[in-house]
C-alpha positions as CSV (number, residue, x, y, z in Angstrom):
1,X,-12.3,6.0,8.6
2,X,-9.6,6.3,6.2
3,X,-10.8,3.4,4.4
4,X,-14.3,2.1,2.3
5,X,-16.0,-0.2,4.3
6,X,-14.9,-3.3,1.9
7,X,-11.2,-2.6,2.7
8,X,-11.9,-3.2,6.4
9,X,-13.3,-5.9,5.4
10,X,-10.9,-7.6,3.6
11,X,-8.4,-6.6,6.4
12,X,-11.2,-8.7,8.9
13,X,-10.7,-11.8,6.6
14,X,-6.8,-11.3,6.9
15,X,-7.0,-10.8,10.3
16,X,-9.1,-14.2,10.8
17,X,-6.5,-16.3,9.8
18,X,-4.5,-15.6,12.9
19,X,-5.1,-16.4,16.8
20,X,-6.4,-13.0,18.5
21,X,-2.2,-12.8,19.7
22,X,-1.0,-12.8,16.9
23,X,-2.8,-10.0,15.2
24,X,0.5,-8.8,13.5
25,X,0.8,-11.2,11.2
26,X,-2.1,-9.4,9.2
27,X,0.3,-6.3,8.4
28,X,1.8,-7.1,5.3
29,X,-1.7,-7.6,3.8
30,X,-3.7,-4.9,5.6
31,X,-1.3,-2.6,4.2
32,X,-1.5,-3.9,0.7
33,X,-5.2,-3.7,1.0
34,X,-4.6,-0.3,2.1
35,X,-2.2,0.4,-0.9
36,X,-4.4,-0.9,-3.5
37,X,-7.3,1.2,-2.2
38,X,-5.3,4.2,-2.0
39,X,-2.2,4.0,-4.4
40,X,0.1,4.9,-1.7
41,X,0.8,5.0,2.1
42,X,0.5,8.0,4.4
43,X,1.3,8.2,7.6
44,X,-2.1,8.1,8.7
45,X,-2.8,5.4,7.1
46,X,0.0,3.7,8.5
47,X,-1.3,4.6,11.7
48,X,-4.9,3.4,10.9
49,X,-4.3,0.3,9.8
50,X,-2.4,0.3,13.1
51,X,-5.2,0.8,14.7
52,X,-7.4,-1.1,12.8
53,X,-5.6,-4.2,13.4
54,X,-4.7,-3.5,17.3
55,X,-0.7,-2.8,16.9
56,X,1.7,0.0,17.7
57,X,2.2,2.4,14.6
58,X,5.7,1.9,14.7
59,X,5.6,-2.0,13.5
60,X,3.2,-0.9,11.1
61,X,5.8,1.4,9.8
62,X,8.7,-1.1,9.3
63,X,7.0,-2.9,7.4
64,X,5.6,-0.4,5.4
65,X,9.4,1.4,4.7
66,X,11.3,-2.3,4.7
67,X,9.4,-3.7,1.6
68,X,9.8,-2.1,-1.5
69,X,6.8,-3.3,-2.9
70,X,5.1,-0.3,-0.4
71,X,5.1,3.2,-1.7
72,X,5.4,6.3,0.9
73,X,4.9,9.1,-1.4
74,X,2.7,9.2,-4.0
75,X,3.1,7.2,-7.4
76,X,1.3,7.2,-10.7
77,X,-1.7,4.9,-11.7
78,X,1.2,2.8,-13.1
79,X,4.2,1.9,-11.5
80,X,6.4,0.2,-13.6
81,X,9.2,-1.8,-11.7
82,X,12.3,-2.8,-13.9
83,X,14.7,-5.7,-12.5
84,X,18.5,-4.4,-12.7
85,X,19.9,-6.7,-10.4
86,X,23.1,-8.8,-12.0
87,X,21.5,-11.4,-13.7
88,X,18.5,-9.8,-15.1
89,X,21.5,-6.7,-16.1
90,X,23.6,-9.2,-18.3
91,X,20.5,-9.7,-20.5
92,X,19.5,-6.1,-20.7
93,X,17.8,-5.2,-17.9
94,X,20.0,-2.2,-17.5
95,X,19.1,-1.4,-21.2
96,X,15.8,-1.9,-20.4
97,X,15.9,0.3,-17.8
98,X,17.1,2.9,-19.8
99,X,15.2,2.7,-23.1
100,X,11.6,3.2,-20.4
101,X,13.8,6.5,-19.1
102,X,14.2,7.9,-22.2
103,X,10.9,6.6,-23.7
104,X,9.0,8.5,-20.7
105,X,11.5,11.2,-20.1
106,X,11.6,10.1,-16.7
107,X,14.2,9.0,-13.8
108,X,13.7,5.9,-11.5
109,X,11.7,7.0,-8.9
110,X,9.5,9.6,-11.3
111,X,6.8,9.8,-12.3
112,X,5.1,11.3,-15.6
113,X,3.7,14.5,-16.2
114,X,0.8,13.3,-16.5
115,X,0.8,11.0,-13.0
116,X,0.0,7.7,-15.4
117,X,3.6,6.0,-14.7
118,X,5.9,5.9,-12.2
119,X,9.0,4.3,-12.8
120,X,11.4,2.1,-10.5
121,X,14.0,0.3,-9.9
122,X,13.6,-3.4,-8.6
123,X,15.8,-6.7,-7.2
124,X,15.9,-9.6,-8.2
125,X,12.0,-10.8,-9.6
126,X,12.7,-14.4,-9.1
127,X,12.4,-14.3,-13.5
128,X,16.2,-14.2,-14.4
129,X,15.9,-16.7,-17.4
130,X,12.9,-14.5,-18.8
131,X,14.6,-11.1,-18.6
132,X,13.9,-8.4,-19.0
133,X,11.6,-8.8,-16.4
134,X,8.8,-5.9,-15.5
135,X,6.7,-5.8,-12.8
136,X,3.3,-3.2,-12.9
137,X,1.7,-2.6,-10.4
138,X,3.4,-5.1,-8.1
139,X,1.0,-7.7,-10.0
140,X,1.3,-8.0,-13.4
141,X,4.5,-9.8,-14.7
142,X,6.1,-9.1,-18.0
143,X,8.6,-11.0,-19.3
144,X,11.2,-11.1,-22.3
145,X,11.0,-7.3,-23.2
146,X,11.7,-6.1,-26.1
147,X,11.6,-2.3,-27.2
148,X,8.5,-2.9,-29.2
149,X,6.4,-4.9,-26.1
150,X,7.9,-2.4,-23.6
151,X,6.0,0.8,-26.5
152,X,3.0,-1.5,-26.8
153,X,2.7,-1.8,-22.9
154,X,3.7,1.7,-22.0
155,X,0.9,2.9,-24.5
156,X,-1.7,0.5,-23.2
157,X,-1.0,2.1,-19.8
158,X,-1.0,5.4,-20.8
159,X,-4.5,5.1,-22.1
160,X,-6.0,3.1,-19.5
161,X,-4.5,5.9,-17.2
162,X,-6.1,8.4,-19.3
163,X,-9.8,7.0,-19.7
């Protein structure tokens, strides 16, 4: 088993929700069950929550790779997710973007020295009036982003990550 014994069942309560055919409708959030327990995908997990849920491995997998929200290599305890789509980019998104780079001395797609944050690049958050927009952890929304929240948020992070 891959998983703790509470994952599985959370994936059971997912999987309830669904006639017995339809069973794959419970991937998106098996695998975010899986995520959360595990910061990342592997390919055997992919496959055991394949498994698990009574699917072939490869529908597991396009979901897993289509979504963005679903990492396939390890990330940091943090992953940081800054919109630079067009909207979001006229009010500083971009800027954003690059003030977190040069604040972490990291790339998009990088993560710290340290494995607290990983930092990426994201589409549109559905939050264009509020930008910049930044999404942690694919949960936590933060919104209207200036340089002195974005250093009070990365230093929070950093020292959660470190307790």
């Amino acid at each position: 088993m891959l998983l703790s014994e509470q994952a599985y069942t959370k994936i059971d309560k997912e999987l309830a929700k669904y006639p017995a055919d339809q069973r794959s409708s419970a991937i998106m959030s098996s695998l975010r069950i899986a995520q959360e327990e595990n910061g990342w995908l592997s390919s055997d997990l992919v496959a055991e929550v394949a498994r698990y849920i009574g699917v072939e491995p490869i529908a597991v997998q396009e979901v897993a790779t289509f979504y963005n929200m679903f990492e396939m290599k390890p990330v940091g305890k943090f992953k940081v997710t800054v919109c630079t789509n067009l909207p979001c980019a006229l009010r500083d998104g971009v800027k954003t973007a690059e003030y977190i780079k040069e604040k972490l001395g990291i790339g998009f797609g990088e993560t710290t020295p340290d494995g607290a944050i990983t930092l990426k690049e994201g589409e549109c958050m559905g939050a264009c009036g509020d930008s910049p927009v930044l999404l942690v952890n694919n949960h936590h929304m933060c919104v209207r982003m200036s340089q002195e929240k974005i250093d009070e948020m990365l230093a929070d992070l950093i020292k959660e990550a470190q307790a």
